[in-house]
N, C-alpha and C positions, 0 to 999 in steps of 0.2 A: 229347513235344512239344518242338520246336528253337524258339529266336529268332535271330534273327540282330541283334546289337548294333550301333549306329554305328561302334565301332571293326571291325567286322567278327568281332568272335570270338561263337561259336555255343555254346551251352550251353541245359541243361534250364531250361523251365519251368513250371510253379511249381517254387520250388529245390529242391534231396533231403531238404532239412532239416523240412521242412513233411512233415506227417502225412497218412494217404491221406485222413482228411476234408477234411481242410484243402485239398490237390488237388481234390477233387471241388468243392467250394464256391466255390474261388476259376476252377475251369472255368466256372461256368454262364455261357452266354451274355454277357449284361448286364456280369457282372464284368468277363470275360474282353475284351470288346470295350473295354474303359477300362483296366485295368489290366495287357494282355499286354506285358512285357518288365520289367514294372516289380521291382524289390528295393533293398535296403539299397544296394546298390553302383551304382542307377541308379535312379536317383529319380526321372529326369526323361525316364524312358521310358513310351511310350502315352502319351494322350491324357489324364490328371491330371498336367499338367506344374505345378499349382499344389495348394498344397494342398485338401482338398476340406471344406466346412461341415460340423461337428458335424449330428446329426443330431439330430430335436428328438421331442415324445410324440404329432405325430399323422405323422412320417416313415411313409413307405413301405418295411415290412421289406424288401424287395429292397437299396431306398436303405442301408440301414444294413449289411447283410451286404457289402456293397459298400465303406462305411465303413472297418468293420474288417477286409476284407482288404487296403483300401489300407494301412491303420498295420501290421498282420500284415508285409507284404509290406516295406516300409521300415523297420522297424523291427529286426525279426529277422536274425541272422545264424547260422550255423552251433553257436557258440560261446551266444548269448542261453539265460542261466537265466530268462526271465520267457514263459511260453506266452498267447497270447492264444487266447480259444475263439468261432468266427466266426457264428455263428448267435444273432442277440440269444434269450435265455430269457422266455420268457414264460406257459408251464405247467408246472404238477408233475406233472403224466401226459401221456399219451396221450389218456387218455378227455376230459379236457377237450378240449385240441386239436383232437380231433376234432366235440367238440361246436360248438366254435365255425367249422369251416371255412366252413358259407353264410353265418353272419352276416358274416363278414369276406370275402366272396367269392372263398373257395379262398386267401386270404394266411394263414390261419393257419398251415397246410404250412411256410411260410418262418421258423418260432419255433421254436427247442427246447425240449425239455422237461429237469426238475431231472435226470433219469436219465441224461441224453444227456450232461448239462457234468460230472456226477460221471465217467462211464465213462471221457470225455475228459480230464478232471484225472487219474484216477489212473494212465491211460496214459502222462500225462505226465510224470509226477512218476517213477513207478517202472518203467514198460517200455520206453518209448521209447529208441532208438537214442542222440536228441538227448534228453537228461534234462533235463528243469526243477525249479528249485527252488519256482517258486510258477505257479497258472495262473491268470488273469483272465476273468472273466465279465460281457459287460453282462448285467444285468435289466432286462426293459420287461413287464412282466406290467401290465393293466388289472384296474379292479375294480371293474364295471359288470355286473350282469345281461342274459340276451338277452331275456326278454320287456319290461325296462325300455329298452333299446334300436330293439327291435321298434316298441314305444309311440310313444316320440317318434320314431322316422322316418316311420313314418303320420301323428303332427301336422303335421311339417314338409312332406313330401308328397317324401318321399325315401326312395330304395331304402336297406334297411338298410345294407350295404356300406359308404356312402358314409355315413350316421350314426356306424358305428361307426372310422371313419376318420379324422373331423374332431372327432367326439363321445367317444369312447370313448379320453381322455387315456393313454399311456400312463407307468406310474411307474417312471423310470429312476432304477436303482442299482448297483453294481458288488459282481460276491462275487468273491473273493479266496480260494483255497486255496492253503497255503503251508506248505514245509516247515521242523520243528525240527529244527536240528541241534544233537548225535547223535541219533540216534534215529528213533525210524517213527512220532513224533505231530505235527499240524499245526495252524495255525493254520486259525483261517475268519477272515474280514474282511469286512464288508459296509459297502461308503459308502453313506449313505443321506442325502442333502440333508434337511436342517432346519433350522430359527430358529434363530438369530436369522443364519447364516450366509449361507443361502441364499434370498431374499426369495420367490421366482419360485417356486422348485422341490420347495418343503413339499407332501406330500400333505395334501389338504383335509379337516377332519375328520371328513365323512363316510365318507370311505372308509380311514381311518387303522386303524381296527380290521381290515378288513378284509387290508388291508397287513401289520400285526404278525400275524397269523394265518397269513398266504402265507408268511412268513419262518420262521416257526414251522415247519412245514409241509417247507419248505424244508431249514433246519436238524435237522429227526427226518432226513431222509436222506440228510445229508452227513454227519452221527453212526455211521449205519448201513454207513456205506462206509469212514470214517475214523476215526483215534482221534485225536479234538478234545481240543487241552489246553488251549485256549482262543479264546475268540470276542469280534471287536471290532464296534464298529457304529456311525454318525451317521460322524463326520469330515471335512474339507475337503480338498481338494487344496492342494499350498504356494503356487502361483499362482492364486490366482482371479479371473476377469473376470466382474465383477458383471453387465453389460448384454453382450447378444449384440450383436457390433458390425454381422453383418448385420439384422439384425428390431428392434433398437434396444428389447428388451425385457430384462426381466431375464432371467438365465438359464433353463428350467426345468430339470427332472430329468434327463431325457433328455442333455441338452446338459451337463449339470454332470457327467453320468455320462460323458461320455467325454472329458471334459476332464479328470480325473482317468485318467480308464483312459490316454489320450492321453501324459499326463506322467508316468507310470508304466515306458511303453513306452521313451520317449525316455531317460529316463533311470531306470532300477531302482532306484538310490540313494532314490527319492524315497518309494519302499512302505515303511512304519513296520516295524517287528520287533519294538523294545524296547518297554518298557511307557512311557519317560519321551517316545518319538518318538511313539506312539499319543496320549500325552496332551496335549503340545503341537500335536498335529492335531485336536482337541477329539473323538476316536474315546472312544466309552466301552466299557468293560469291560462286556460281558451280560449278566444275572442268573444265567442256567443256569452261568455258570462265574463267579460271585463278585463279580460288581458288583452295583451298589445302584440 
């Protein structure tokens, strides 16, 4: 695939540097028709000649996959130790995913699964041509039942689809796998919005058990892929904008999770490592590796 540049020079696109998923994903249609020509070194090619809105917990996965190949695509160069992984996460298997493809009318296909972003991390980190030191993940995993879904779209007198859309919030957070150097052990990081930092973007306590459980969950199989020498979790981004300045709400999950993933990309410096940089980002230490 050629572009042809304003200045007239001709070159691949998507760049060599990007992974064959990352081609594939940043090909689809929809992408492809807004962000063809765009990169680090032209930013202001296709049709996103502005920056484009965080994406919020009832976005349209296409929307979001679209997101993060726009920051993917500007962000990354040749030389970038930070890998971003383009499919927002939203099951630990298959078998869910696929449970839920009619209630979400065939959009669950456009979520990954925890297997997918590990396989993708470790490629990254250790095979890839272009080597990363750490790979970034949004999470948007929901924590809603389908027969309680089901339910209330027959109250409301709406197709499930469209219940689980508006209704079915989804909980954005960011995992982080990251390497220790020397050595072959890695960090896990997971921001996870909470009180008192982020007003808007707390998971509500019904569904908060259910959440620490996913993670859980989460965490048995990035353990099983990696040798974890420790795991952070909660924290903030160093810039935070409290109210989204288009929707004039506070922020939620969603939106707080890639505002973080957002300033991460832009600038790498800003991912904690040390224990004293984790702690003034208010990230806590996990129990499974020695926090309280």
């Amino acid at each position: 695939m050629e572009i042809a540049h304003k200045n007239e020079v001709t070159k691949p696109w998507p760049p060599a540097y990007f992974s064959p998923l990352d081609v594939a994903i940043m090909a689809e249609t929809l992408t492809r028709e807004r962000l063809y020509g765009l990169d680090y070194e032209n930013k202001n090619q296709g049709k996103f000649d502005i920056e484009p809105v965080y994406p919020n917990d009832q976005s349209h996965p296409q929307y979001v996959r679209k997101y993060l190949c726009w920051l993917a695509l500007s962000e990354t160069r040749p030389d970038s130790k930070i890998g971003l992984f383009l499919p927002p996460v939203a099951f630990i298997g298959n078998v869910q995913r696929q449970e839920w493809y009619l209630p979400t009318g065939h959009k669950s296909r456009y979520y990954a699964t925890a297997d997918e972003f590990l396989d993708y991390a470790k490629d990254q980190l250790y095979s890839s041509k272009y080597s990363k030191d750490a790979v970034l993940g949004l999470l948007t995993p929901w924590f809603f039942d389908i027969p309680a879904v089901a339910a209330s779209a027959k109250r409301k007198g709406r197709p499930i689809p469209t219940e689980w859309e508006h209704g079915c919030f989804r909980a954005g957070m960011m995992v982080c796998v990251a390497k220790i150097k020397p050595g072959s052990k890695v960090q896990l990081i997971y921001f996870k919005p909470v009180l008192p930092h982020y007003e808007g973007a707390a998971e509500l306590a019904e569904r908060l058990v259910k959440q620490n459980a996913w993670l859980d969950e989460l965490t048995a199989k990035v353990e099983a892929k990696f040798k974890v020498a420790e795991g952070w979790i909660r924290g903030t981004a160093r810039l935070h904008i409290k109210a989204n300045p288009g929707r004039k709400v506070p922020a939620d999950s969603v939106e707080s999770s890639c505002e973080i993933i957002e300033e991460i990309m832009q600038n790498p410096k800003t991912l904690p490592y040390m224990d004293k940089e984790f702690e003034e980002r208010h990230f806590k230490l996990m129990p499974r590796y020695g926090g309280v």
